[in-house]
C-alpha positions as MATLAB code, in Angstrom:
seq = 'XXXXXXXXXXXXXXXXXXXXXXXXXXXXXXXXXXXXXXXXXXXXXXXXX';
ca = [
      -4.992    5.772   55.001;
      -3.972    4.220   57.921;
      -6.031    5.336   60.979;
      -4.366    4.385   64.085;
      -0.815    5.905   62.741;
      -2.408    9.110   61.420;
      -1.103   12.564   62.231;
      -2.872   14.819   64.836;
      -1.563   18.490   64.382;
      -4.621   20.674   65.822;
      -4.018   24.303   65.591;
      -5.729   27.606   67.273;
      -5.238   30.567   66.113;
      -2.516   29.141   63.663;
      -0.157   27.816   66.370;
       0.341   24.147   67.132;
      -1.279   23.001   69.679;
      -0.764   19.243   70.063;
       1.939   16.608   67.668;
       0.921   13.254   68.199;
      -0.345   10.190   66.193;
      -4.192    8.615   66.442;
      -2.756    5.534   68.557;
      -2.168    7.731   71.377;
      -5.540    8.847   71.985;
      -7.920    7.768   75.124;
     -10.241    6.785   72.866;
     -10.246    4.413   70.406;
     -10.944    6.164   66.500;
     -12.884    2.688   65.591;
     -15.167    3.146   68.981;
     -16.084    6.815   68.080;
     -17.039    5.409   64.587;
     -18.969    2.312   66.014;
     -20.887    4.782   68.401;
     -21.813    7.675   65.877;
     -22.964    4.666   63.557;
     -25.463    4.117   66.104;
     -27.314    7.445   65.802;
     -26.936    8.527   62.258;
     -25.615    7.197   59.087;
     -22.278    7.375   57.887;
     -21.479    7.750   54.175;
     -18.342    6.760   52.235;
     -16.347   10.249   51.841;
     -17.928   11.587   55.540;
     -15.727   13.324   57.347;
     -16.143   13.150   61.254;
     -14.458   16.319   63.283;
];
C-alpha cells in the first residue's frame, strides 16, 4: 500500500463527505505515526483511525 497516494472517502450517515488522496492532508500520515509511537506501541496489522 502506498500511503501518501491512498484514497480518503469518509462518509456520515452514508453520504460522501470528502474525495481526496493522503498527500493532501495538513498533516503528514508518517508524523501522526512517529507521534502515536511515542505513547503506545504499534503492532504490525494495527489499524490507526
Amino acid at each position: 500500500m502506498d500511503a501518501i497516494h491512498t484514497a480518503v472517502t469518509p462518509q456520515g450517515n452514508r453520504e460522501l463527505r470528502q474525495s481526496s488522496k493522503t498527500r493532501h492532508l495538513v498533516f503528514s500520515i508518517w508524523g501522526h505515526i512517529a507521534e502515536l509511537s511515542q505513547v503506545m506501541t504499534l503492532e504490525p496489522g494495527d489499524l490507526l483511525c
